[in-house]
Every structure is written in C-alpha cells, then in structure tokens.
N, C-alpha and C positions, 0 to 999 in steps of 0.2 A: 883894603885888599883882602883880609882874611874874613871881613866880612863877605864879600864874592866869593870867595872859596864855601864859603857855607853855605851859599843860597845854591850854587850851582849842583853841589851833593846833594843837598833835600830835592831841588826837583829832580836829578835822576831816579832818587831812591822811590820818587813820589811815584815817577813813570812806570819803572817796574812792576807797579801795582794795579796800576791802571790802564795797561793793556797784559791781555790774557795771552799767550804764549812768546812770551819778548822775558828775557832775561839779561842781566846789567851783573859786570864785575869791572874789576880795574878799570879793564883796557875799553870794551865795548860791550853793544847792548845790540839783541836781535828780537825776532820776533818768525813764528813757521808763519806764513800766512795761510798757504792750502798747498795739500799734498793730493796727487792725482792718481788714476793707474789707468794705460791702455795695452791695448795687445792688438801685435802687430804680425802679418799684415794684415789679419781681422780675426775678429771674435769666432767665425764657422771655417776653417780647416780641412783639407783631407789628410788623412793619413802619411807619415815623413813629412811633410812642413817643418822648416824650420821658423818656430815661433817666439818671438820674444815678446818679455811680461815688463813694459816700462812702466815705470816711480818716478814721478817728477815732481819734486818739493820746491815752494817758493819763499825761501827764506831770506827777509833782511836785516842785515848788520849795522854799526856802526863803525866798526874796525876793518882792518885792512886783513888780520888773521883770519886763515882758515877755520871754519868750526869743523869739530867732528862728528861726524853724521850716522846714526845707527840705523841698517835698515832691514824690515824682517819681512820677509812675502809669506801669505797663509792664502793655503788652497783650502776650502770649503771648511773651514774654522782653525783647522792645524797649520802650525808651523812648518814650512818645510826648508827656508833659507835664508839666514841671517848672515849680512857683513857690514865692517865698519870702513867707512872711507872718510877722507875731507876733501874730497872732489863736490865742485858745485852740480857737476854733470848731471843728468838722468843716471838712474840705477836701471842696472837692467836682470833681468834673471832670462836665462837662456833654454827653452825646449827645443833641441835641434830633433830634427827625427819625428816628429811627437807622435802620440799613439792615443789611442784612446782612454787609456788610462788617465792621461792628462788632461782629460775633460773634467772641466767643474768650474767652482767663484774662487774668484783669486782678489786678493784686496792686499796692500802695503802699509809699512806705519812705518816712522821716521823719528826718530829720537836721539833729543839733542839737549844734553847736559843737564838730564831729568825731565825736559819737555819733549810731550810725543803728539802726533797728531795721525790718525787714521784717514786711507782714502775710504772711496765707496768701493760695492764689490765691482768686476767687470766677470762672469761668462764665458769659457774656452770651450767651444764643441768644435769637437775631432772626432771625423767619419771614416770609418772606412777599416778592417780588419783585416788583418795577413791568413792566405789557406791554409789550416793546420794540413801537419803534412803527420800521416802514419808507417810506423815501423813496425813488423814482426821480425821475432826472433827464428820462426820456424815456418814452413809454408806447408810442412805435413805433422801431422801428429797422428798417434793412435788415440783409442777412443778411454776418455778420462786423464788423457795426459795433457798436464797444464805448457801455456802459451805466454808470453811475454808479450804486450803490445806497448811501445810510447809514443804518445801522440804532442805534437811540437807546437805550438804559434809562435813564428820567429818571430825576432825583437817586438813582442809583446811583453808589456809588465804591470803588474798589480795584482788584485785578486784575482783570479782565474778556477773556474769550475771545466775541468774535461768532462766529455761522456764519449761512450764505446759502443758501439751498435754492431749487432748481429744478421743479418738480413731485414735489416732498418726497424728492428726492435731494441730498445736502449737496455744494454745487459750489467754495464759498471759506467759509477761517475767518480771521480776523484775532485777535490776541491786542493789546491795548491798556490802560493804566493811565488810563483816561478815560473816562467814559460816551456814546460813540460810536464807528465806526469806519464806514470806507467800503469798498468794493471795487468791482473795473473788471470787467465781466462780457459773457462774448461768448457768443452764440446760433449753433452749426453748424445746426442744423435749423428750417425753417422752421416759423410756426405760430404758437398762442396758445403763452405761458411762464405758469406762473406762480411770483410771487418771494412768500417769506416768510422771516422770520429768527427768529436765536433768540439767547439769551449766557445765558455760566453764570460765576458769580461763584466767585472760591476763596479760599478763609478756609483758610487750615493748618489742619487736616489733610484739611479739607473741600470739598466744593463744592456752591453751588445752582443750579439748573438754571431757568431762566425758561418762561413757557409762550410761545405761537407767536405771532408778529406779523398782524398784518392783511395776509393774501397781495395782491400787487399783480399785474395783468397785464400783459403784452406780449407786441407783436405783431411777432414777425419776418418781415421781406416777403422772399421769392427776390430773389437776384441775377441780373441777366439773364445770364450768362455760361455754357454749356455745353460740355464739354469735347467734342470728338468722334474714334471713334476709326474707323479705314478701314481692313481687310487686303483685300489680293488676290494669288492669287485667292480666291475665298470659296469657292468648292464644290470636290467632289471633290481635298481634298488628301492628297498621298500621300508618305511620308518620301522625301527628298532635293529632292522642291519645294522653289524657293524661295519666300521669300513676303517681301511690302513693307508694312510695316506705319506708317499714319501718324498722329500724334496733334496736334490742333489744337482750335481752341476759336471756338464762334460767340457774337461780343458785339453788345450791343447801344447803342449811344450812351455807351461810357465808355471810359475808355483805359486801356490794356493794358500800363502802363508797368514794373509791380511784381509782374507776372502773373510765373509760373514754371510748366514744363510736365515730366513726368515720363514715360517709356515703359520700361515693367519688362515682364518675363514672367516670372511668379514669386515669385519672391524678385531676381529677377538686373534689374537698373539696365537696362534697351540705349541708352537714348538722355535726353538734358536739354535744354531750350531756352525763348525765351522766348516764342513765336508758333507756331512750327509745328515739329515733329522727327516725325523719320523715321528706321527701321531697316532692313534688308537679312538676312538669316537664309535659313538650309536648315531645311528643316521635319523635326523631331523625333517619333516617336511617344510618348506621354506618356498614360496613365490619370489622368484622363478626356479630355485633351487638353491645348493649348496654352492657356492661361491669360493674355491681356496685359490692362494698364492702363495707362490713360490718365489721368492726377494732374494738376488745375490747383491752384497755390496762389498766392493773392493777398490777401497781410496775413492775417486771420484767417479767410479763407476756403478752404477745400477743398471741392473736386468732382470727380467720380470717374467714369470709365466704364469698363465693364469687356466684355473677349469670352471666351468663351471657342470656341478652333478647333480641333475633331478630323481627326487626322490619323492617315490611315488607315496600318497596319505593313506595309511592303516585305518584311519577312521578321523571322517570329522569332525571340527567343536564342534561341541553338542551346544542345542538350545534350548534355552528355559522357558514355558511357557505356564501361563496361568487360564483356569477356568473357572467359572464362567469368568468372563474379561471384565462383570464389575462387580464389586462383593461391598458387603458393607462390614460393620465390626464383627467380629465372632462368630460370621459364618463361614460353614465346610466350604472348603476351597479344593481346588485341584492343583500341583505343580505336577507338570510334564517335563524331563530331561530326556533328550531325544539326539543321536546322533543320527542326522538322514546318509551318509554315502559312509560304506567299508568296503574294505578290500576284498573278498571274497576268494581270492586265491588264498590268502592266509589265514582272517579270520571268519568263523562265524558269530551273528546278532548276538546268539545265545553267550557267545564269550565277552560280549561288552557288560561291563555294569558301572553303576551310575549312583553319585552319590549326593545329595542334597547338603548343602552347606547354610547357616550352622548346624545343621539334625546330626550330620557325621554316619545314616545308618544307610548303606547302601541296600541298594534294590538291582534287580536283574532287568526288571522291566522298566522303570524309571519312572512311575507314576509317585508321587506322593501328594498321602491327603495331611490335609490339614486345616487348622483353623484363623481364621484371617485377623490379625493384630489389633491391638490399637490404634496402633498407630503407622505411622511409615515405616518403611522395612523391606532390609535389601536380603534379595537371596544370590546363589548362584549354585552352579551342581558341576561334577566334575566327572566325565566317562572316560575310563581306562580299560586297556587290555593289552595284553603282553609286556609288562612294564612301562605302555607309553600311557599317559594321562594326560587329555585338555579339561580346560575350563569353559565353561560358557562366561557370556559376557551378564553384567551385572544387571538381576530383574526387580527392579522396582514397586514392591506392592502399597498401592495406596488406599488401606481401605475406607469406604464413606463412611459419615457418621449420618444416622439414619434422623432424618427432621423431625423436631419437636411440633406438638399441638400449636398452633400459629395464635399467636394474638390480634385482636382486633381494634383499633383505636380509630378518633376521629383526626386528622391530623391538619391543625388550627381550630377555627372552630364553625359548629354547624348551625348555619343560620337559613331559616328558611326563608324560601322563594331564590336560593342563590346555590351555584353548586357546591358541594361537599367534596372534600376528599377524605376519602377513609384509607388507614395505613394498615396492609399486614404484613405479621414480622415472627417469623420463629424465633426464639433463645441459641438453637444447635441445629447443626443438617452443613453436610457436607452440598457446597454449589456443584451444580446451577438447581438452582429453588426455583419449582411452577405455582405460584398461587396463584389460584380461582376465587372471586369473589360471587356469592350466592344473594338472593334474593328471594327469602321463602323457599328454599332449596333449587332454586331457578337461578345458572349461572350465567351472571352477567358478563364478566368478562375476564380473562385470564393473561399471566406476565410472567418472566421468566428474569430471572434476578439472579446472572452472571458474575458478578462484582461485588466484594465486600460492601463497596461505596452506594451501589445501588439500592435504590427502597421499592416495593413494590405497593404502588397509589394506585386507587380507583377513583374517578369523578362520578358523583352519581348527584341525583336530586330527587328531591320527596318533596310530596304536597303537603303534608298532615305530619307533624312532629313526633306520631306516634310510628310511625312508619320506619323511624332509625332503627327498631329494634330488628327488623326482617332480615338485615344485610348478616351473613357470616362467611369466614375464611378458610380455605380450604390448603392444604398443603405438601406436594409431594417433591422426592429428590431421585427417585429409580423404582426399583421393579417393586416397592412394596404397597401397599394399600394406603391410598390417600387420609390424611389426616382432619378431621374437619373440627376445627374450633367455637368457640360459643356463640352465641347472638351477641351485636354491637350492643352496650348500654351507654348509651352518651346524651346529655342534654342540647336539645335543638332550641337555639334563641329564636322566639320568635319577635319580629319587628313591632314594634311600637306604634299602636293605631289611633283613632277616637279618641283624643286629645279633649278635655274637659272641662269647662273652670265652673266653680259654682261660687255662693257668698255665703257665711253665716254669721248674725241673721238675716231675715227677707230682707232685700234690696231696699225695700219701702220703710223700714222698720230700723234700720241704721242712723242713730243718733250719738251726738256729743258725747265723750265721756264714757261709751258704752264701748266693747269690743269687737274685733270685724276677723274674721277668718276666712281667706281665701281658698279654697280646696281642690285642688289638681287631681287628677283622674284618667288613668289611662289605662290599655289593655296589649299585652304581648307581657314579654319574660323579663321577671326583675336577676337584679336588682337595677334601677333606677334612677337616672340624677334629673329631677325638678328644678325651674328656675319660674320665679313670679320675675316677671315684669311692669312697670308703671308707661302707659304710652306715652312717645314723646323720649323714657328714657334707655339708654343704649346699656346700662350698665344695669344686670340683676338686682333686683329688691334685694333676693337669699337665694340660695343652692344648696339643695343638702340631696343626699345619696339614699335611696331604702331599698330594702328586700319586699315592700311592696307595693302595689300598683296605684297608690295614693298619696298622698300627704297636702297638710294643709299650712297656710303662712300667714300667722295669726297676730293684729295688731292689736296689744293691750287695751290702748287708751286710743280713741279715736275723734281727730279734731276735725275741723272743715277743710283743712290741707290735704287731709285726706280723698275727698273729692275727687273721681276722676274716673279714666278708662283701666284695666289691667287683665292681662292674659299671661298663661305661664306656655312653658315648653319644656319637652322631657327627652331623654334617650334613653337608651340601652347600648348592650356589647354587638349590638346590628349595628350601630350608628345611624340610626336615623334619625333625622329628629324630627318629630312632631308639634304643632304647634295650638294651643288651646283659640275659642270662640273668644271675645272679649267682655267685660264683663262693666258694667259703668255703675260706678258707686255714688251714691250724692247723700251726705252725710245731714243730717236737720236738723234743726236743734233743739236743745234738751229739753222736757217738762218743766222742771221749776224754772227754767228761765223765761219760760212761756206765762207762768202765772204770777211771777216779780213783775214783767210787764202791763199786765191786767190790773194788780193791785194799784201800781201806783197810776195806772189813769185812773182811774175810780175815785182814788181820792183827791187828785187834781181836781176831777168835774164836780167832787162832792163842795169843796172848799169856794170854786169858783160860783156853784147854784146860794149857797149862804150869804156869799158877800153880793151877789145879785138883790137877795130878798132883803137885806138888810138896806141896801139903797133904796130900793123901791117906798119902802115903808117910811122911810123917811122922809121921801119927798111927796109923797102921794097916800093920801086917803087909803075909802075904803075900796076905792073904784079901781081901784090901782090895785087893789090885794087880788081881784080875780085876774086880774094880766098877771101880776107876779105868780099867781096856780098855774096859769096856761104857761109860763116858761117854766116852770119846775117842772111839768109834766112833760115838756120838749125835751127838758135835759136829762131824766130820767128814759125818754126814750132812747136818745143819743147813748146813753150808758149802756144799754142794751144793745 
C-alpha cells in the first residue's frame, strides 16, 4: 500500500512539470488553457454606446475548489483595471457611454497562483464627438479690455487640445486633461468680433477633430485716447533744417497713469515718456522721406500715428570718377568728385567742396591729379556744405601692368614638311594680351589671350629649315606701343632620307678570317638610331644611337656563316624610318687554305707518277721506258 502511495505522488509531481501552465498542491491540479478577449457589441462604435471588454479564460482543475482568478485589462500597453474573483464566469470591464477617448488595443491576462497567461490585442474605434459649446463672460468690452471665454465638450475625456478663433483666425489654444478650458482674450481693433471654438481629442497614435461651436459676438467699443503727433516746420524742408518733433496724446475723462509714449523715426527709438515727448534733429534726405511715429501704449492697448516729412536734398552723393578710364602703373591719372543736383534756393556750387579720401586735402573744384598705383586701390571722396556731408560710393582703380618683350619658342617640336606650332608668351602685362606673329616683319596672324590659362599658338609651316629664323612676336595690352621680340632660334628636324648600306671590304674581296664592316648612311638631322639587319631575321644584328649621319657594324672575324643578304634602317626625332638597299655578302675562302690544297695534290700525283715508273721498269724493258716518259709527261700535265 505505501508503495501506491509513492508511485501516485511522483507521477503527480512528474505532471506538474510536464505540462506548462497546470499547477498541483494538496488538494488539486489545473492548468489556463487559453484566455481570449472580445468587445461587444463590436469592435467600431458610435459615440454613447455602451461597450463591454469580455476575458474569457479556460481553465482546468482537478478539484472541486474554486481557484482565484486575477484579472488586469490594458489599453494600448497601460494598465487601466485590475480585479480578483473565483467566479469561473467571463470578466467583464464595462465602457457605458463610450467616447472617443476609449478608442484603442485592449488585451487581458489572467493570473492564477503565479501562473498568467496573455490574450491577443482586440481594437475599440469610437466615432463620433459631442459640439463644444462656448461661453463668454462679457458680450461688450472697451478696446483693450480683457474677455473670459470657456469652451466645453460635454462628457468628453482624455487628452483634449481647445483652440479659440476670432473671425475664423485661430487666436489661443489651451491643451488640458478635462473637458473644458478657458482663455483671457484681448480685442486691438474696434468692432463686431466674432468667437467660436473648437478641440480635438488624441488617442495614440491618433486624433479626433470636433466640429465648430456656436460663434458668439462682441463688441469692442474705441478707447477715447488719441495719440498726436506735431513737426515743425511742416513745409518746405530742406537737409540741415532743423526740426521739433512732438508726440502727445488727447484723452478724454480717464487717467493716463500706465499710459507710455514712444517717438521713433524708423527703426531708431528718439525719444520715451509718459505724457508728452519731444525731439530736436537736423533734417536728413531720406526716399521717400522722414518717417516718425508716435506709439501710445496703455495695458493692452496700442495706437499709433504716423507722418511721414519730405525733405527736400541740399546736394547730391557726389561721384567719383577716373580719367582716362584705363591707366597703367605710374601714370598721371585724373579723379573727378562731382556732385550733379543742389539746391539752389540755399546753396551755391561755389559752397560745395570736395574731399578726396585717403589724400584728406580738399578741393573746391573736385578735380584731383594723381598718379596711378601699383597696385589695386580704393578711393572715395566726400562733398559737404553747410554742415551736411555725403560720400560717394567706392572707386576702384585697377591699374595695368604694361607687357613685357614677348618670347618666342617652338612648342613641341619642328619638324619639317609637318606643321609647326610656335608659342608666344610675355613674363608681365596686365590681360587681355594681343600677340601678332610676324614673318620677316609680315604679319601672319594675330590672338588675344583673355585667360591666365590661355596660351597664344601659331601653326605655321616652312619649306627649308632655314626659314625658322623669319618668324617673331609681337605684343601689346593698351594704348602703348607694340612691343616686338627676337627672331625664333630653334632647331628644325629634318626627316630622314636616302637610306644607304655599303661593305668594307669590296664585296668580292671578303674572305675567311678577315673582317667585314657594314656602313649605314643617311641624310636629315641627328642624332640617329641605326639598326643592321640579317634577311630572314626579325630581330637587329645591333642598334646604337649617334649624333651622326653614319655609323658602321663591324664583324671582327668573318666565317662562311657569314654569308648572306643585309640592310640596315635608321630614324630620327621625325619618326620616320627609313630603310637601306640590300646588300649580299658571300664570304671565300682564305689564301693558305687555297695553297694547303694545292700542295697536297701535288704530292699525291708526285708519289703516285714514282710508283707508276717503278712498276713499269720492272716488268718491261727498254720499250716500255718510252710509254713510262709518255705517262710522266700526262701526269705532269695533269699537275698543271
């Protein structure tokens, strides 16, 4: 028996383990199987529905006992309602009314005695907004005087953004967690207003927009208070007038305690007060004139009056001018400062004078001489009278620098029978550069060299190499005398002609053991790369380079392998190449091997005539001795 008692504990304890949310104590043993969530009576809504959020867990036991059941509903990740029951029933979470606020994922979890289990999310959209409705606290105000307006969305709740429109221009927003908000609203302009509002609710990730409230009107009535502004004098004002300009304000039965008064021309402040201000100024010429204002401000009130004063020009900027209008280094220049319109009711010409800046020495007349810079160099000049002073605007003297004697170069190189380009180029000169290129002082043709980048080339061509010397460079930049540079000196390649091969010694005369020298020969301009050739083979004998129009390729010891056809080929800096006649060697052979030959037949037929007459004689008489004369004298012919 107490062994069943043991087996029955290990397999519970074993089961516990091996299924995943089922827990085992004393009494019994459960498991969640799946928890759900729906919304009823559907996931899209209109506005008041009453909505419920059901949890339905399916949990099995072994016991007869209740478990107790924890259950928490989250809207879009947050927590918003957590209870604990031991009812098997569906959980419910209740939105009666619902609003838009209550739009969003709603998911439930279920937790039971440590074990939990999550549903999926489900979805709540709720359509449809209540019309905010607006209040004011006043339906007349004077001008500047603040307003009270709250604007409402009944039983709306969540985040809520109000806004407040003014004749359907949006004037304040208020952002509030409550279904009202207020705002304090001021009227600059007199007149009918009218107020309506609006709110838009935000549900992450979304927002709803409300429709427009019931516009309310008001009436803003003028403030009696006008500001006033006084210059004098008023007519005929003319630059160095002075003028008194005063700003004040006519009220009527209120006190002026918190008033503030402003007097600008411009942009520029002149004067502040709290009653009456007043300025002092010299009158300025100004397009379209003098512009003042007069600024009352009082709590949330502003009013404005504005003049505007033409004041007529004493005299105008003066301008600076230069002559002649193009100079080079160091020569006499002219500046003119020149005012063309005065006033002539106030001043005369004679009263203007005129000052050249940096010089500092004024002039009546406004001419100054002077002499032209180095370099770049700003003037300006300044004509005053009657304490008023302009400037002219700033004159920029640029003077040239006058071009040097131009050089003359070949630019690559000159090779006759092919075009040339010759390059000229000054060292200094202020652009745009005209060079001319001349031909025995006969100009060929001319260019104009705008651009630092730019070079000025001529193509030209010559017959005779002597001819390079004719070309020279001519060079001007303005009004001075042409500059004319040297005659070209440059070396003209002439191409490579008349290709030549010879032998030393005479062709006929080339034997064994003796030495042979091949000799190339050509005519145009070194220096020279020669190549001997063997016919038949593709790869040089030798190549060697000279500064002259020859060289030869000389074989020390000369055998019969020697033997054969051979032509050389040359170039030069034309690239051409040339290629020589050919040349056919046939090597002989040597003297004494000619006469080693000779000897030993000789003594061959000498030995073989002996042993002839010795036979003879022995077998034959004396009849026989004149046959053996007539063959010695055959073989002795034969030797010969």
């Amino acid at each position: 028996m107490g062994l069943l008692l043991l087996l029955a504990s290990t397999t519970l304890l074993l089961a516990s383990y091996l299924h995943p949310g089922s827990v085992t104590n004393a009494q019994q043993v459960f498991t969640i199987k799946d928890v759900s969530l729906s919304i009823e009576p559907s996931a899209d809504v209109s506005r008041g529905t009453n909505v419920t959020v059901r949890c339905r867990a399916s949990v099995s036991s072994s016991g007869q006992e209740a478990l107790s059941r924890e259950y928490t509903v989250y809207k879009d990740g947050s927590e918003v309602y957590t209870k604990t029951t031991s009812s098997s029933d569906d959980f419910l979470y209740l939105l009666p009314d619902a609003r838009v606020s209550n739009s969003g994922k709603y998911k439930c979890k279920i937790n039971i005695e440590g074990r939990q289990r999550t549903s999926n999310a489900e979805k709540l959209a709720v359509e449809g907004l209540s019309k905010p409705v607006l209040h004011l606290n006043k339906g007349v105000v004077t001008e500047g005087e603040e307003l009270t307006a709250r604007c409402t969305a009944p039983g709306e709740t969540g985040s809520i953004f109000f806004y407040f429109y003014d004749k359907g221009e949006e004037i304040q927003d208020k952002q509030v967690n409550s279904n009202q908000a207020e705002a304090v609203l001021h009227f600059r302009s007199v007149g009918i207003h009218r107020i309506h509002c609006t709110y838009t609710v935000f549900v992450r990730p979304d927002s709803y927009k409300s429709e427009e409230s019931s516009s309310a009107a008001v009436s803003v009535k003028e403030l009696n208070i006008t500001p006033v502004l006084e210059i004098s004098p008023q007519h005929q004002i003319f630059e160095g007038d002075h003028l008194n300009i005063f700003c004040s304000v006519r009220v009527a039965q209120r006190s002026t305690d918190s008033m503030l008064l402003y007097l600008s021309e411009g942009t520029s402040l002149l004067s502040s007060g709290s009653n009456k201000v007043n300025h002092s100024m010299v009158a300025l010429a100004k397009a379209p004139g003098l512009m003042f204002e007069c600024r009352m401000e009082m709590g949330n009130v502003v009013k404005i009056a504005n003049r505007t004063v033409p004041v007529t020009e004493l005299f105008s900027a003066p301008t600076l001018t230069m002559s002649p209008a193009e100079v080079f280094q160091r020569e006499p220049m002219k500046l003119t400062c020149n005012s063309e319109r005065f006033a002539s009711e106030r001043i005369q010409r004679n009263e203007l004078t005129y000052t050249l800046h940096p010089l500092e020495n004024p002039m009546d007349t406004g001419v100054f001489s002077v002499k032209a810079p180095l370099r770049d160099f700003n003037y300006t000049c300044a004509a005053r009278a009657k304490g008023i002073e302009k400037h002219s605007e700033t004159l920029t003297v640029r003077p040239r620098v006058p071009v040097s004697i131009p050089k003359i170069s070949v630019y690559g190189k000159a090779i006759l029978g092919k075009p040339i380009q010759i390059l000229c180029q000054s060292d200094s000169g202020s652009l745009p550069i005209n060079y001319t290129l001349f031909r025995e002082y006969m100009p060929e043709n001319t260019t104009s060299v705008r651009l630092p980048i730019q070079e000025a080339l001529f193509t030209v061509s010559i017959s005779r190499p002597e001819e390079i010397k004719k070309f020279m460079c001519e060079a001007s930049n303005g009004r001075r005398q042409p500059l004319l540079g040297p005659r070209l000196n440059a070396t003209v390649i002439v191409p490579l002609s008349h290709a030549r091969l010879s032998a030393v010694p005479n062709l006929q005369e080339i034997l064994e053991d003796g030495h042979l020298n091949l000799i190339c020969r050509v005519e145009g301009t070194p220096p020279v790369t020669f190549k001997w050739y063997r016919v038949g083979d593709s790869k040089p004998l030798n190549t060697t380079t000279t500064d002259e129009l020859h060289k030869d390729y000389m074989v020390p010891i000369v055998t019969k392998e020697h033997s054969g056809r051979y032509y050389c080929e040359a170039f030069n800096h034309a690239r051409n190449l040339v290629r020589s006649n050919e040349v056919n060697v046939e090597v002989r052979m040597a003297v004494w091997k000619k006469a080693l030959i000779g000897g030993i037949c000789l003594l061959i037929v000498s030995v073989l005539a002996v042993a002839v007459v010795l036979y003879f004689k022995s077998k034959r008489g004396k009849r026989e001795a004149a046959a053996e004369l007539s063959v010695l004298r055959a073989l002795n012919q034969m030797t010969l």
